[in-house]
C-alpha positions in Angstrom: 130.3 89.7 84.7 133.3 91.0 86.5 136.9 89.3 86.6 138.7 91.4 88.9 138.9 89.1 91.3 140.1 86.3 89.4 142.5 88.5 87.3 144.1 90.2 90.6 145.0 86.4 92.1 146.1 85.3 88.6 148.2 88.4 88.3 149.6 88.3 91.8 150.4 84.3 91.3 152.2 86.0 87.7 154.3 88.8 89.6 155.4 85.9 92.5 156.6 83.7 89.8 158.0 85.4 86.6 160.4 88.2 86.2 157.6 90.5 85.4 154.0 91.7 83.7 153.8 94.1 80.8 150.4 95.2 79.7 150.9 97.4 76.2 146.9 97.8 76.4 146.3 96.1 73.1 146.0 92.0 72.7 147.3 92.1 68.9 150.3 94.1 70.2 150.7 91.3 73.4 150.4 88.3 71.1 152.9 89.5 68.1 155.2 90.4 71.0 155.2 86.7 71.5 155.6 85.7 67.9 158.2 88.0 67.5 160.1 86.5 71.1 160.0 89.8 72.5 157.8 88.0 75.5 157.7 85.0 76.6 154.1 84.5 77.4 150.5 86.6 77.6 147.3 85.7 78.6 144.1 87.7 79.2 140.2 87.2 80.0 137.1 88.3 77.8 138.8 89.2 74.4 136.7 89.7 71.4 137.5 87.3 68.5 138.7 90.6 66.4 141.3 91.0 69.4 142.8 87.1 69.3 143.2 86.4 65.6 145.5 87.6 64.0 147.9 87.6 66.7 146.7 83.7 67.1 147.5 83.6 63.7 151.4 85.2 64.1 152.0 83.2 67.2 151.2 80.0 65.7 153.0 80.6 62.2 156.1 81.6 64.6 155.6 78.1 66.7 154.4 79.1 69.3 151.2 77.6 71.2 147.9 79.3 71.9 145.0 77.8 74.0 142.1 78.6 76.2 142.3 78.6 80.2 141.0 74.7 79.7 144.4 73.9 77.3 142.0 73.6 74.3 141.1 75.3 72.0 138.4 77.6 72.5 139.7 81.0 72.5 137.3 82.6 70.2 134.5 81.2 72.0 135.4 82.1 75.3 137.4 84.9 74.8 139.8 83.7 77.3 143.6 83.1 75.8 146.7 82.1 76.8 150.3 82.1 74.2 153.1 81.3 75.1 156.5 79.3 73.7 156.1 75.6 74.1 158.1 75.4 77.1 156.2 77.7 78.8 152.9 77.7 78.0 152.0 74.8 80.6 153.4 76.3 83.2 151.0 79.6 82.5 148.2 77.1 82.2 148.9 75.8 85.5 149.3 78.8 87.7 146.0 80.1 85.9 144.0 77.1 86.5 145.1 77.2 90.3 144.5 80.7 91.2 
């Protein structure tokens, strides 16, 4: 099944709204960017569990918040995750559940 479509108006929503979009290529690298505060948020379709967990693991330990694109949490399942600090994450949430 292909995401482009959804991804471009997600990422188009993104680039209207934040001060930018990295992609580094790898989700572990992405999610300890956000444990470490280096970023403020990531998100990304059709990850592998090997891709989400220990980067879940590093963003959670560091306080940040990690959920699906329902707000739950069923990221492995669905391969679908978003990170983010607390103050931010439901703003992500939002602007990916309305694209």
């Amino acid at each position: 099944m292909s995401y482009l479509d959804k991804y471009l108006s997600i990422f188009k929503t993104m680039i209207q709204t934040t001060a930018g979009q990295r992609r580094l290529g790898s989700a572990a690298l992405d999610l300890a960017y956000v444990a470490a505060g280096y970023v403020d948020g990531f998100w990304e379709f059709n990850l592998k569990p090997w891709d989400i967990a220990a980067g879940y693991l590093l963003v959670k330990e560091a306080g940040g918040l990690v959920c699906d694109f329902d707000g739950e949490q069923n990221m492995f399942e669905s391969g679908n995750i978003i990170a983010a600090n607390p103050k931010l994450i439901s703003q992500i949430l939002k602007t990916i559940q309305s694209a």
